[in-house]
C-alpha positions as CSV (number, residue, x, y, z in Angstrom):
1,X,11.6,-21.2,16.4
2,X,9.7,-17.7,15.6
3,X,11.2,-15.0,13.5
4,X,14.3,-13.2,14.9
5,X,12.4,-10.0,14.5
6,X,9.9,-8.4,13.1
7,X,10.1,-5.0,10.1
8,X,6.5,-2.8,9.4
9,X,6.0,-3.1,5.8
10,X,3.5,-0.3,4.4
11,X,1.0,-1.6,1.7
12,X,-0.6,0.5,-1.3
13,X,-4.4,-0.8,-1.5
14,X,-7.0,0.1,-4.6
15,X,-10.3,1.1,-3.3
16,X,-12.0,-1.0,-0.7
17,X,-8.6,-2.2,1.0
18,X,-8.3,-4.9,-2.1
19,X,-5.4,-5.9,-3.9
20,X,-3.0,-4.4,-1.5
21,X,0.7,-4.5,-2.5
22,X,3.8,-3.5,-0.7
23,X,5.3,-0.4,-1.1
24,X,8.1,0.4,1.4
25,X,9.2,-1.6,4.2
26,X,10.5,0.3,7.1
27,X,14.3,-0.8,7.8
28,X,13.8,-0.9,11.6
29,X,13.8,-3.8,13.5
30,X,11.5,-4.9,16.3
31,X,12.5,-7.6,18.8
32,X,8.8,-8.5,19.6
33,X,5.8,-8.2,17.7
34,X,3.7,-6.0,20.3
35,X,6.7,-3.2,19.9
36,X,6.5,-3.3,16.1
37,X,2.6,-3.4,16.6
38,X,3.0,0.0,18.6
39,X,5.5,2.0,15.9
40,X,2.8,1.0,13.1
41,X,0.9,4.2,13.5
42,X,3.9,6.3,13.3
43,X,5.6,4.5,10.5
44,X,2.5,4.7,8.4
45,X,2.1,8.8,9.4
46,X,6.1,9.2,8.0
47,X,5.7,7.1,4.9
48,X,2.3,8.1,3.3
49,X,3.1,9.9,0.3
50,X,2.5,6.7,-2.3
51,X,-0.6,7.1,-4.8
52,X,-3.0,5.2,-3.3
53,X,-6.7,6.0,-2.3
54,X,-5.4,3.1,1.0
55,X,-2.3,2.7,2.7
56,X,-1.5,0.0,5.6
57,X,1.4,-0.3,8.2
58,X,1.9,-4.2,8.7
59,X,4.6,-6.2,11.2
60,X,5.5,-9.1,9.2
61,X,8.2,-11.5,10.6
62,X,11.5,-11.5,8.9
63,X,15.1,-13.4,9.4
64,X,17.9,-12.1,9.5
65,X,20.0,-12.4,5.8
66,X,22.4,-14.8,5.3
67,X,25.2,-12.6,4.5
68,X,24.4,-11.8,8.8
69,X,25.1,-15.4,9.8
70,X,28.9,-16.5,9.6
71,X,29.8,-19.4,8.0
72,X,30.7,-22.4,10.5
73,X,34.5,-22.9,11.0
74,X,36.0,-26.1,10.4
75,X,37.3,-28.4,13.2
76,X,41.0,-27.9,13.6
77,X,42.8,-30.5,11.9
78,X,40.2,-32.0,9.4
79,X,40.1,-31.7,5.9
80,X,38.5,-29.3,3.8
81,X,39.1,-30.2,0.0
Protein backbone atom coordinates (compact mmCIF):
# COMPACT_ATOMS: atom_id res chain seq x y z
CA UNK A 1 0.00 0.00 0.00
CA UNK A 2 1.68 3.60 -0.93
CA UNK A 3 1.47 6.55 1.32
CA UNK A 4 -1.98 8.17 1.90
CA UNK A 5 -0.45 11.38 0.65
CA UNK A 6 2.23 13.22 0.05
CA UNK A 7 3.52 17.00 2.08
CA UNK A 8 6.58 19.23 0.29
CA UNK A 9 9.17 19.53 2.91
CA UNK A 10 11.79 22.45 2.11
CA UNK A 11 15.44 21.58 2.97
CA UNK A 12 18.38 24.11 4.13
CA UNK A 13 21.63 22.80 2.18
CA UNK A 14 25.48 24.13 3.04
CA UNK A 15 27.28 24.98 -0.15
CA UNK A 16 27.31 22.51 -2.99
CA UNK A 17 23.65 21.05 -2.08
CA UNK A 18 25.42 18.88 0.84
CA UNK A 19 24.33 18.13 4.16
CA UNK A 20 20.77 19.30 3.46
CA UNK A 21 18.45 19.31 6.55
CA UNK A 22 14.79 20.02 6.75
CA UNK A 23 13.60 23.21 7.57
CA UNK A 24 9.76 23.59 7.20
CA UNK A 25 7.40 21.21 5.85
CA UNK A 26 4.54 22.73 4.10
CA UNK A 27 1.14 21.52 5.90
CA UNK A 28 -0.68 20.89 2.70
CA UNK A 29 -1.53 17.72 1.52
CA UNK A 30 -1.29 16.16 -1.94
CA UNK A 31 -3.32 13.13 -3.06
CA UNK A 32 -0.70 12.07 -5.74
CA UNK A 33 2.80 12.62 -6.09
CA UNK A 34 2.69 14.47 -9.64
CA UNK A 35 0.30 17.32 -7.88
CA UNK A 36 2.69 17.74 -4.99
CA UNK A 37 5.58 17.56 -7.64
CA UNK A 38 3.83 20.64 -9.44
CA UNK A 39 3.14 23.00 -6.08
CA UNK A 40 7.12 22.40 -5.31
CA UNK A 41 8.13 25.53 -7.15
CA UNK A 42 5.62 27.66 -5.48
CA UNK A 43 6.05 26.35 -1.99
CA UNK A 44 9.75 26.78 -2.21
CA UNK A 45 9.18 30.74 -3.73
CA UNK A 46 6.77 31.36 -0.36
CA UNK A 47 9.07 29.75 2.15
CA UNK A 48 12.66 30.95 1.22
CA UNK A 49 13.64 33.20 3.95
CA UNK A 50 15.88 30.39 5.99
CA UNK A 51 19.83 31.13 6.09
CA UNK A 52 21.06 29.00 3.70
CA UNK A 53 23.35 29.64 0.62
CA UNK A 54 20.60 26.26 -0.87
CA UNK A 55 17.20 25.71 -0.34
CA UNK A 56 15.02 22.54 -1.80
CA UNK A 57 11.17 21.84 -2.12
CA UNK A 58 10.88 18.00 -1.78
CA UNK A 59 7.38 15.63 -1.82
CA UNK A 60 8.13 13.08 0.61
CA UNK A 61 5.36 10.48 1.41
CA UNK A 62 3.61 10.71 4.73
CA UNK A 63 0.64 8.80 6.73
CA UNK A 64 -1.81 10.08 8.18
CA UNK A 65 -1.24 10.32 12.33
CA UNK A 66 -2.63 8.11 14.49
CA UNK A 67 -4.65 10.41 16.50
CA UNK A 68 -6.61 10.58 12.56
CA UNK A 69 -7.49 6.86 12.57
CA UNK A 70 -10.30 5.82 15.14
CA UNK A 71 -9.84 3.19 17.30
CA UNK A 72 -11.79 -0.18 16.24
CA UNK A 73 -15.12 -0.77 18.15
CA UNK A 74 -15.65 -3.82 19.89
CA UNK A 75 -18.11 -6.50 18.79
CA UNK A 76 -21.41 -6.02 20.63
CA UNK A 77 -21.62 -8.29 23.38
CA UNK A 78 -17.94 -9.43 23.92
CA UNK A 79 -15.85 -8.66 26.67
CA UNK A 80 -13.48 -5.95 27.10
CA UNK A 81 -11.67 -6.26 30.50
Amino acid sequence: MGPGFYVIAILGCADGSAACAPVATIPTRYESRDACLAATGPALAANNDFDFPTLLAQCRPAKAPAAEHLPARAPKGSLQG
